[in-house]
C-alpha positions as CSV (number, residue, x, y, z in Angstrom):
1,X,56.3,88.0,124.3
2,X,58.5,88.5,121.3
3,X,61.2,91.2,121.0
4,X,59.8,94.2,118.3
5,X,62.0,94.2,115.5
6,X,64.4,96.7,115.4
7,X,63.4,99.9,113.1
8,X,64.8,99.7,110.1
9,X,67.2,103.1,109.7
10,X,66.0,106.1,107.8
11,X,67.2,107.0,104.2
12,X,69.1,110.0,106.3
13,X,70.9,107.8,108.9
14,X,71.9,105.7,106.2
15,X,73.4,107.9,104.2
16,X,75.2,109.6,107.6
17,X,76.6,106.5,107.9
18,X,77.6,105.9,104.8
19,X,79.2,109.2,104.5
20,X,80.9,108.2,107.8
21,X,81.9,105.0,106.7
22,X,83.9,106.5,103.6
23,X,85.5,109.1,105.5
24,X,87.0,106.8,108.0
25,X,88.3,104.3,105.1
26,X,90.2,107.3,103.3
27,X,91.8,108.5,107.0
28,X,92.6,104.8,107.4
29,X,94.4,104.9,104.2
30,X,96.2,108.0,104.0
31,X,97.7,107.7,107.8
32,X,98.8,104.4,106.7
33,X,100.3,105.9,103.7
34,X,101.8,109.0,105.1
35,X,101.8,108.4,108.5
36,X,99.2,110.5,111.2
37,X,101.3,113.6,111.5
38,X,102.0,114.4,107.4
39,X,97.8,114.0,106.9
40,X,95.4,116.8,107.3
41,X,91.6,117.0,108.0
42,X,91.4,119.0,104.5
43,X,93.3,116.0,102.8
44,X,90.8,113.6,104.1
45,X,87.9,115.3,103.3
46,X,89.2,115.7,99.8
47,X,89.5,112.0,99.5
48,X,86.3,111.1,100.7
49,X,84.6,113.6,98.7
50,X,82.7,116.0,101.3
51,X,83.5,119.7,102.6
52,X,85.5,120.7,105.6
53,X,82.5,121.5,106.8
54,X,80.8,118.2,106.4
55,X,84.2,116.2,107.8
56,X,83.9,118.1,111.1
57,X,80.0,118.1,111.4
58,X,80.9,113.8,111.9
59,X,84.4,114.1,113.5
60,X,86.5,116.9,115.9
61,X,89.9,116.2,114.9
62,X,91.0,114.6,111.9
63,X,92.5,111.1,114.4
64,X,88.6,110.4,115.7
65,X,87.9,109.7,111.7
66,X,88.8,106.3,111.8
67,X,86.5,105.3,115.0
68,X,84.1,104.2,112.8
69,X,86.1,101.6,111.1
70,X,87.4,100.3,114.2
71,X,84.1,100.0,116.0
72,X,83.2,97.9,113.2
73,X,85.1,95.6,113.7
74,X,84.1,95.6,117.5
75,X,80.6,95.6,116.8
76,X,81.4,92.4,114.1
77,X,83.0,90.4,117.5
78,X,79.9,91.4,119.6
79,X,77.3,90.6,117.5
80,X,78.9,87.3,117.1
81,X,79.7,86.4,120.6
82,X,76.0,87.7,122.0
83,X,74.8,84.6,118.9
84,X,77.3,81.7,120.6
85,X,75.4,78.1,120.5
86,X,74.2,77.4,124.2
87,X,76.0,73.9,124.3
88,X,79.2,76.4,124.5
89,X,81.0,77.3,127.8
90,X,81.6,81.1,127.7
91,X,85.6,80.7,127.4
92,X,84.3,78.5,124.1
93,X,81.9,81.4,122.7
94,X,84.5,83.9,123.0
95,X,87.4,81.6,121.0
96,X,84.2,81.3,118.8
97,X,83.6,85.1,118.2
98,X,87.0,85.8,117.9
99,X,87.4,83.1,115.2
100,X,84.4,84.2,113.2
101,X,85.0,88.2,113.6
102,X,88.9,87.9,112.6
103,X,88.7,85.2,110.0
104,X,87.3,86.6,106.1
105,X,85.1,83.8,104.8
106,X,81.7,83.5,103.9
107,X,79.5,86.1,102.0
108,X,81.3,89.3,104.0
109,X,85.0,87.6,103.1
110,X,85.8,90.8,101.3
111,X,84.9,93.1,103.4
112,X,86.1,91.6,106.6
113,X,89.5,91.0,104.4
114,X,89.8,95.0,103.1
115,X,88.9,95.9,106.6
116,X,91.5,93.6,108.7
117,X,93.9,95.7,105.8
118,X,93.0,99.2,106.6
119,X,93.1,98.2,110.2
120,X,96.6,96.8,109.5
121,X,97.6,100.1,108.4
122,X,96.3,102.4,110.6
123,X,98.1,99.9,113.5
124,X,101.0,100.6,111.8
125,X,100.6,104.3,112.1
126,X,99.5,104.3,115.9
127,X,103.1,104.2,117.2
128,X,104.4,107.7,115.9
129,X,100.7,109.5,116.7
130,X,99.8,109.9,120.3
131,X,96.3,111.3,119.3
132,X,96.0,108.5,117.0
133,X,96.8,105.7,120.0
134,X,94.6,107.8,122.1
135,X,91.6,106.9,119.8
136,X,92.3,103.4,119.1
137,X,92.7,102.8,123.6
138,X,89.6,104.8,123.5
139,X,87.3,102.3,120.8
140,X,88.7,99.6,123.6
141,X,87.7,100.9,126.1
142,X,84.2,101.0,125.0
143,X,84.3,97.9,123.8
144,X,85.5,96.1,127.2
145,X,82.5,98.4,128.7
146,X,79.8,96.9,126.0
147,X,80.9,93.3,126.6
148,X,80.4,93.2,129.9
149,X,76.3,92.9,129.5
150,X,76.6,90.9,126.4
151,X,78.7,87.8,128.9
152,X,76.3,88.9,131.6
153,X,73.4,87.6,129.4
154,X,75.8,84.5,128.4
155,X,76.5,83.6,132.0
156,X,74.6,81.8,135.0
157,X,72.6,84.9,136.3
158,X,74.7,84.6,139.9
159,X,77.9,84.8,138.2
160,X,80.2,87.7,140.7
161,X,80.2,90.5,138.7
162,X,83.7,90.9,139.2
163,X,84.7,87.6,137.7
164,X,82.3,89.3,134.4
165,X,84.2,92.5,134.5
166,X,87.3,90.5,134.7
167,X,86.8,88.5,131.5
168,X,85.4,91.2,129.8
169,X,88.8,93.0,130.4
170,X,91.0,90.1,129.6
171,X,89.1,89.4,126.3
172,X,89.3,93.0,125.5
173,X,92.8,93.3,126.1
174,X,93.2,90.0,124.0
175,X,91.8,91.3,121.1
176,X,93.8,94.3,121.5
177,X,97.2,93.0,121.6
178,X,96.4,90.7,118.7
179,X,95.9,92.9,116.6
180,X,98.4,94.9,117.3
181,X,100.6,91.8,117.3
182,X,99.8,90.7,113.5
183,X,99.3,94.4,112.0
184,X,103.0,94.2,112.6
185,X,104.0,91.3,110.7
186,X,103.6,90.7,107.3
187,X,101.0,87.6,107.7
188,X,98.0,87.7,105.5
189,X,94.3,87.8,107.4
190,X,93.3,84.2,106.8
191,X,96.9,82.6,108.0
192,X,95.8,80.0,109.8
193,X,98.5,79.8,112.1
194,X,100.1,83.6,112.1
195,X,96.6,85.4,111.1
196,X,94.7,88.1,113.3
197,X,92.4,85.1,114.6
198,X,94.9,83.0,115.6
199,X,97.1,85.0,117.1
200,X,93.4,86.5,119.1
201,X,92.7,82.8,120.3
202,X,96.3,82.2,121.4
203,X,96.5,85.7,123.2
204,X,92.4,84.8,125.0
205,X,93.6,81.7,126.0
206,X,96.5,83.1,127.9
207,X,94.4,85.9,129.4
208,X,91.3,83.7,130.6
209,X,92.8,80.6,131.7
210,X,92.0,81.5,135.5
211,X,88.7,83.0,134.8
212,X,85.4,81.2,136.1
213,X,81.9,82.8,134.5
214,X,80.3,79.9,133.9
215,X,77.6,79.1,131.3
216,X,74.1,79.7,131.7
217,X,71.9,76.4,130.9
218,X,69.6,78.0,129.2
219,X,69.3,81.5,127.3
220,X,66.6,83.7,128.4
């Protein structure tokens, strides 16, 4: 039987995260500009264009306003390594998703580009902030805990669970140290040999060489 689509959001959700959305690119900007500790929920909410009261009805403290950008980019990598071509081995599909989340081209080039930017910034900003590290370890966390079932589903259906836990934390930290790695250089996002993806693959390939999930045959 084939999967229901998925609902298509309300006008209300959509606007909540739209609103969202804004609010975390103005927090992006200003910490990058000013740095964590000279910015102010107030200041952010008067960039964005909302009340006080609307800025903490979507976030508690002023350093969780930027979740939602970084989880897009998580979600980006998911999506795109939960779509991998099933002639690929799993080490393959994540070089794969990492290439196509980190790398601006196609129809979303701009985006993904302005994104990788803010991201840049914020990065920047994450040293002198504990509170602001403590959200970006946070989004990483939850994403090493969401990639688990998407290489689960990738993988041969015996595969130890450990070994998937394993690469899901390797992968994760991959992604984490890349991008912490280029935010601090001045290498533009499509560098093909100093950009965000490159530096990813290099850092996955170090990180999963021992690994063994293997490949599922078919996809369910």
């Amino acid at each position: 039987m084939a999967a229901a689509p998925t609902p298509r959001p309300s006008l209300t959700e959509r606007r909540k995260a739209e609103t969202q959305w804004e609010i975390a690119r103005r927090a992006a900007e200003l910490f990058s500009e000013h740095g964590a500790g000279q910015v102010t929920a107030e200041g952010i909410a008067q960039e964005a264009g909302v009340s006080l009261r609307t800025f903490y009805r979507y976030f508690r403290t002023k350093e969780e306003a930027v979740v939602p950008l970084l989880a897009g980019g998580v979600h980006h990598w998911l999506t795109d390594l939960a779509a991998a071509p099933a002639g690929l081995s799993v080490p393959e599909a994540l070089e794969r998703a990492v290439r196509a989340a980190l790398t601006p081209q196609g129809e979303h080039e701009k985006e993904r580009t302005e994104a990788l930017s803010r991201t840049r910034g914020l990065l920047r900003a994450v040293p002198e902030d504990p509170a602001l590290r403590s959200v970006w370890l946070r989004v990483h966390a939850e994403a090493e805990e969401s990639l688990v079932p998407v290489l689960a589903e990738l993988a041969e259906p015996d595969t130890d669970p450990l070994e998937l836990r394993l690469t899901a934390t390797a992968a994760n930290a991959a992604m984490r140290v890349a991008m912490e790695t280029w935010a601090a250089t001045d290498a533009e996002p499509d560098d093909a040999e100093r950009g965000p993806a490159a530096v990813a693959v290099r850092c996955l390939r170090g990180l999963t060489a021992g690994l063994r999930v293997p490949r599922a045959q078919q996809r369910g």
